[in-house]
N, C-alpha and C positions, 0 to 999 in steps of 0.2 A: 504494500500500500504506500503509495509516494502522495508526495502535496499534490501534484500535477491531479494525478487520478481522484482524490477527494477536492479538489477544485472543479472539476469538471462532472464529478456525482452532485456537487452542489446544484449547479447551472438550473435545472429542471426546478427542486423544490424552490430554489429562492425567487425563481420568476414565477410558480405559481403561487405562492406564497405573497409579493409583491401585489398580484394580479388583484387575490382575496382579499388584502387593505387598501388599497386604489378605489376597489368597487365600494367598501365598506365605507370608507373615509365621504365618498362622493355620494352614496346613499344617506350618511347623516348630515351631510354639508347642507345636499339639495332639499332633503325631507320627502324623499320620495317612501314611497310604500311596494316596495321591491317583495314583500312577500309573496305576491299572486306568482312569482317567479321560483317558488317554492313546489313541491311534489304535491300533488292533490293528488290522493292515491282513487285509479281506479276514474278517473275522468280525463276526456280527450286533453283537454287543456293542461292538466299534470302532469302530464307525460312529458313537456316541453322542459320540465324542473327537476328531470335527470339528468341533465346537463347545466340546470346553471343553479338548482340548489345549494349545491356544494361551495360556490362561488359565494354565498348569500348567510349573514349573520345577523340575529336580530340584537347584539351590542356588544360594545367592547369584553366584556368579560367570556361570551361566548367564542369571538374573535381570537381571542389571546388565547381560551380552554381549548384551542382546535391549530392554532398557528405551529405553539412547541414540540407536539406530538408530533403532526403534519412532516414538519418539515426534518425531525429525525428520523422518521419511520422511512418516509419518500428516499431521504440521502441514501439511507443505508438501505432500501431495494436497490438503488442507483448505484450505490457505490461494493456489492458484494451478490450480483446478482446480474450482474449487466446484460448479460443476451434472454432475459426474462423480463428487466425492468420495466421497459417502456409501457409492451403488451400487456405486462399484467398489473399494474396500474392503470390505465385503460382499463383492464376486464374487471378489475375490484370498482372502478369508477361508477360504471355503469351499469354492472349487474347489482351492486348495492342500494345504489338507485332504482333500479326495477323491483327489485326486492319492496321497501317502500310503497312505491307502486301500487304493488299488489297486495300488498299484507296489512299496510298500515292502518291505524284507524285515519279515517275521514276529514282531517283538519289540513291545512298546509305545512309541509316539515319542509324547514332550510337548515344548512350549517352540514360541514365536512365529516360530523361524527360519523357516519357509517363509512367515508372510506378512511378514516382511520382504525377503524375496528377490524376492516377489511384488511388493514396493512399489518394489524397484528398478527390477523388469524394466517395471514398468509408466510409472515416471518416466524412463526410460533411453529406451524404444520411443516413447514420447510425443512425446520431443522429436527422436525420427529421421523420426515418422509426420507431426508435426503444421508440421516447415521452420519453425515460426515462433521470432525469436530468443530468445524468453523460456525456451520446452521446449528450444530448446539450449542455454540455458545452465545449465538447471537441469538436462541430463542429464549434460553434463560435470561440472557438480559432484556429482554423485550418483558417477560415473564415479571422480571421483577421491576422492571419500570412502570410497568401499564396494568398489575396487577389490579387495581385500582378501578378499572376500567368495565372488568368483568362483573364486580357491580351495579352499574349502570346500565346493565341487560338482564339483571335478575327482578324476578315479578314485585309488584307493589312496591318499587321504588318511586318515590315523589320527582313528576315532571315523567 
């Protein structure tokens, strides 16, 4: 692992990362109501909020709860994963979102949580699926970073 190669795993997360406080900064400057840009699960119009949900937070605290993760999980498919990254972020993007979609209940959901959860489960399973020591180490640390996380998917939690 040289600087070169974790400068250039950066490149991706920190312009999309950029992109998500740009949009954010300009939705609270202007006062727009960017939620309808959100996933309405299960109506034609929803469908459009698999793609720019993710982009979309309803405030700073949410913003920042989704930025940290984001943008370590992202590096590190980017940077220890490279002929897998791109694609499957993409396919965590958007099937995550479909997910949503289909399952959610009935309100509009914005904010990156589900392809962070996606970036876990995918760094987590990686290094169960792939025995080699590097994916297990990097799934324990994922493990014990984001342990945290898996409560936020467990039932009768508030919100």
């Amino acid at each position: 692992m040289t600087k070169q190669s974790i400068t250039k795993s950066l490149r991706f997360p920190a312009l999309l990362i950029l992109l998500i406080w740009v949009i954010h900064i300009i939705k609270v400057g202007l006062d727009l109501p960017w939620n309808a840009w959100g996933i309405l699960p299960r109506s034609v119009t929803g469908i459009r909020g698999i793609l720019t949900a993710p982009l979309l937070h309803g405030d700073f605290g949410h913003l920042i709860g989704n930025s940290l993760p984001l943008i370590v999980l992202t590096t590190m498919l980017f940077l220890f994963y490279k002929k897998v990254a791109l694609k499957s972020f993409m396919m965590i993007y958007i099937l995550t979102g479909l997910a949503v979609w289909l399952f959610a209940r009935h309100v509009y959901h914005i904010g990156a949580s589900g392809v962070v959860y996606g970036l876990i489960s995918f760094v987590f399973w990686s290094g169960i699926f792939r025995r080699n020591l590097r994916s297990i180490v990097l799934a324990l640390i994922v493990t014990i970073l984001y342990s945290g996380y898996f409560m936020g998917i467990a039932p009768n939690q508030r919100g």
